[in-house]
N, C-alpha and C positions, 0 to 999 in steps of 0.2 A: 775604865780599866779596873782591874783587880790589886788589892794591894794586899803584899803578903811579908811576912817577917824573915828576914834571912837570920842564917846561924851564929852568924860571926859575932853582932851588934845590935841584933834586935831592933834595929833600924826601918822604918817600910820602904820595901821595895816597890816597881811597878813593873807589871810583866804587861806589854803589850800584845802580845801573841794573844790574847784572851779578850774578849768579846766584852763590856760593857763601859760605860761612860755613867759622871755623875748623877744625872736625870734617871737612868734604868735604877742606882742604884737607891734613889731616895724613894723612887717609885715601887721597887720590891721591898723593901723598909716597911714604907706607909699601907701596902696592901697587908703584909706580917703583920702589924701591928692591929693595922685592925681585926684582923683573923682573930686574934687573940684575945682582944675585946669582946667581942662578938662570942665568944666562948662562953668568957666570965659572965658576960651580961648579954643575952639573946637579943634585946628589944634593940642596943646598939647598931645591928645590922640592919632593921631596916629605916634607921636613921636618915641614912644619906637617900632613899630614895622618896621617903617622905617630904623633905626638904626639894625635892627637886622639882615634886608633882605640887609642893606649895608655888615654886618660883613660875611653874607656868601655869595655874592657875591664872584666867582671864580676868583681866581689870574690870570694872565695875561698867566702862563704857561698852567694854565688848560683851560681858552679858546682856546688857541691854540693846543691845543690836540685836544681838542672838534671838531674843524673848520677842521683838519685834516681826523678826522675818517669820520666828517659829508662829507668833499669830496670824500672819497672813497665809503660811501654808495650811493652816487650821480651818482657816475662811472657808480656802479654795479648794481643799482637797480633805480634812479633818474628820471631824467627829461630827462638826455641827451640820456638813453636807453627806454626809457619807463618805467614804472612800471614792477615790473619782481615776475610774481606769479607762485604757482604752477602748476594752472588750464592752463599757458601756456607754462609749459615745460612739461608738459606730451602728448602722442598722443598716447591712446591704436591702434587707427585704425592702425598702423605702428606695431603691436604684430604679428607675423602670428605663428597660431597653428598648426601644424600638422597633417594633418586627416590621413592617413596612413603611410606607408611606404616609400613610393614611392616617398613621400610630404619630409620627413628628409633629402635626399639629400646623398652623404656619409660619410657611419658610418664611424667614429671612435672610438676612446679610451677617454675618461675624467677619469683622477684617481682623487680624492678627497683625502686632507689629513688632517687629523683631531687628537682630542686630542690623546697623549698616542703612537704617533706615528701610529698611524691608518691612514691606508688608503685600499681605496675600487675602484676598477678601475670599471666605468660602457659604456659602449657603447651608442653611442650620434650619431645624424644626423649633417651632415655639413649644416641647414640649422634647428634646432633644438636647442632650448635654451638649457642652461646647465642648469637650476633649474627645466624644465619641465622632462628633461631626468632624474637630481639626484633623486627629487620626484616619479618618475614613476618606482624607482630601490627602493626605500623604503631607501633613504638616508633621513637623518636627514637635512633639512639645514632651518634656519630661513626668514621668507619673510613675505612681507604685500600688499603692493600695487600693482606687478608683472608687472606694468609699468615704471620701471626704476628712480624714483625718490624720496623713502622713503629712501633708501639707507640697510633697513632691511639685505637683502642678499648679502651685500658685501662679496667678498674675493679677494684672490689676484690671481694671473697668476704667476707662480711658475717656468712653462717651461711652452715654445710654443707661442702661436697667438690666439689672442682673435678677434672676430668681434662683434663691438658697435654700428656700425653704425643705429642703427632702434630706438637707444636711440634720442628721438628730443633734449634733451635741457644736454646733458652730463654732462656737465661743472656746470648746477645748482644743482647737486648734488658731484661731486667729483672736484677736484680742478687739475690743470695741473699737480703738484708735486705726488700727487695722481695716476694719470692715467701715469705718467712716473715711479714710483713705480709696477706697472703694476694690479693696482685696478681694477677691474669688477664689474659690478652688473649683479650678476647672472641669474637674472628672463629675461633680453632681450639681453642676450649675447650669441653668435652663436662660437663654436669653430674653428680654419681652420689648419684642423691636429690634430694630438695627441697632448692635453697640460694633467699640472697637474696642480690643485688646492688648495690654502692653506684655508683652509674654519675655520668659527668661530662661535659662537652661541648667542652672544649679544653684540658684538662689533662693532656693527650695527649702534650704534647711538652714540658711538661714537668718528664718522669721524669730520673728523676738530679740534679733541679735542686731542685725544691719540694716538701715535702713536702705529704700527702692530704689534701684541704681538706672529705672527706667525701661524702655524697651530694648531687652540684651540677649533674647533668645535666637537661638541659630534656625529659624525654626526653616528655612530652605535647605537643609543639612552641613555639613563642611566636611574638610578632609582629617583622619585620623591625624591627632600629636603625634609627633615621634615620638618615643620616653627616650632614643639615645640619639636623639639630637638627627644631621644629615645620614638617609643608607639610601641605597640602592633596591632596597627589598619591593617589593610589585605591591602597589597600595599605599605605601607609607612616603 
């Protein structure tokens, strides 16, 4: 409230009709005041912000974290490696696609195993990626870039022998721990022999994060979610 002097006794009055409470006014005071400071003596104003960029200034352990992580992205991606992009660990011209038969190499077996305990055995060339062959059998598997590098079509090697090598830059997308777990990416991955396949359907992205929750892919198809729960509508 505002307090003002009536005529009578020069008394303070208080007129509540009016807008403010003690807090506003200690608060417009303390702004005043320092205006005024800040006048006399310039450097005054940027006092308080100084002060404030000192109080969140990182402690001694959190720079040292800091200085840790920043060496390891130095390692991996830095100065001392070069800059490390996608645009250079991909190389489709290394994809070779199959134009006949004859081109696959020998057949074998890829069984895919997916949610529900499903699995579907499909016949694959030894020189024939597994996603071009799972796709070509009307398997379900998820994928995006089909150059080895979004990681979309991971799964795992369950039994048997994986060939990666056409993948340029492996390692910037799966990690050692990963590919000793026996991780693939399916779109440039050539089988040698019969394996099986733990396949999944959005676990795709993610790698680095959560570990393998097993064979979880739909890869026989399923029916669309609703997003609004029970309708009527043809399909959902």
């Amino acid at each position: 409230m505002y307090i003002f002097f009536d005529d009578s006794g020069g008394k303070p009055t208080r007129d509540s009709s009016r807008v403010g409470d003690t807090d506003s006014r200690r608060h417009l005071a303390t702004r005043l005041l320092a205006t005024m400071r800040a006048r006399l003596d310039p450097s005054a104003l940027a006092r308080p912000a100084t002060d404030a960029l000192r109080r969140l200034r990182p402690s001694s352990s959190s720079r040292a974290s800091r200085a840790k992580s920043a060496a390891k992205t130095t390692a991996l991606f830095g100065r001392d490696n070069g800059d490390k992009f996608a645009r250079d660990a991909i190389d489709l011209s290394k994809r070779k696609i199959a134009t006949s038969d004859d081109d696959v190499g020998d057949k074998v077996t890829v069984t895919f195993l997916g949610a529900g305990d499903s699995r579907v055995d499909v016949e694959c060339g030894s020189n024939q990626y597994i996603l071009d062959a799972g796709l070509a059998a009307g398997i379900e598997i998820p994928f995006t870039c089909r150059g080895g590098i979004c990681g979309a079509c991971v799964a795992r090697c369950a039994k048997g022998a994986i060939d990666q090598s056409d993948i340029t830059d492996l390692e910037f997308t799966l990690s050692e721990d990963e590919i000793e777990q026996g991780m693939v990416l399916l779109c440039m991955a050539r089988p040698i022999g019969d394996v099986e396949i733990e396949t999944q359907s959005d676990w795709g992205y993610s790698l680095g994060v959560a570990d393998w929750k097993g064979a979880t892919g739909e890869i026989l198809g399923r029916d669309p979610t609703p997003l609004m729960g029970d309708t009527d509508r043809v399909g959902l």
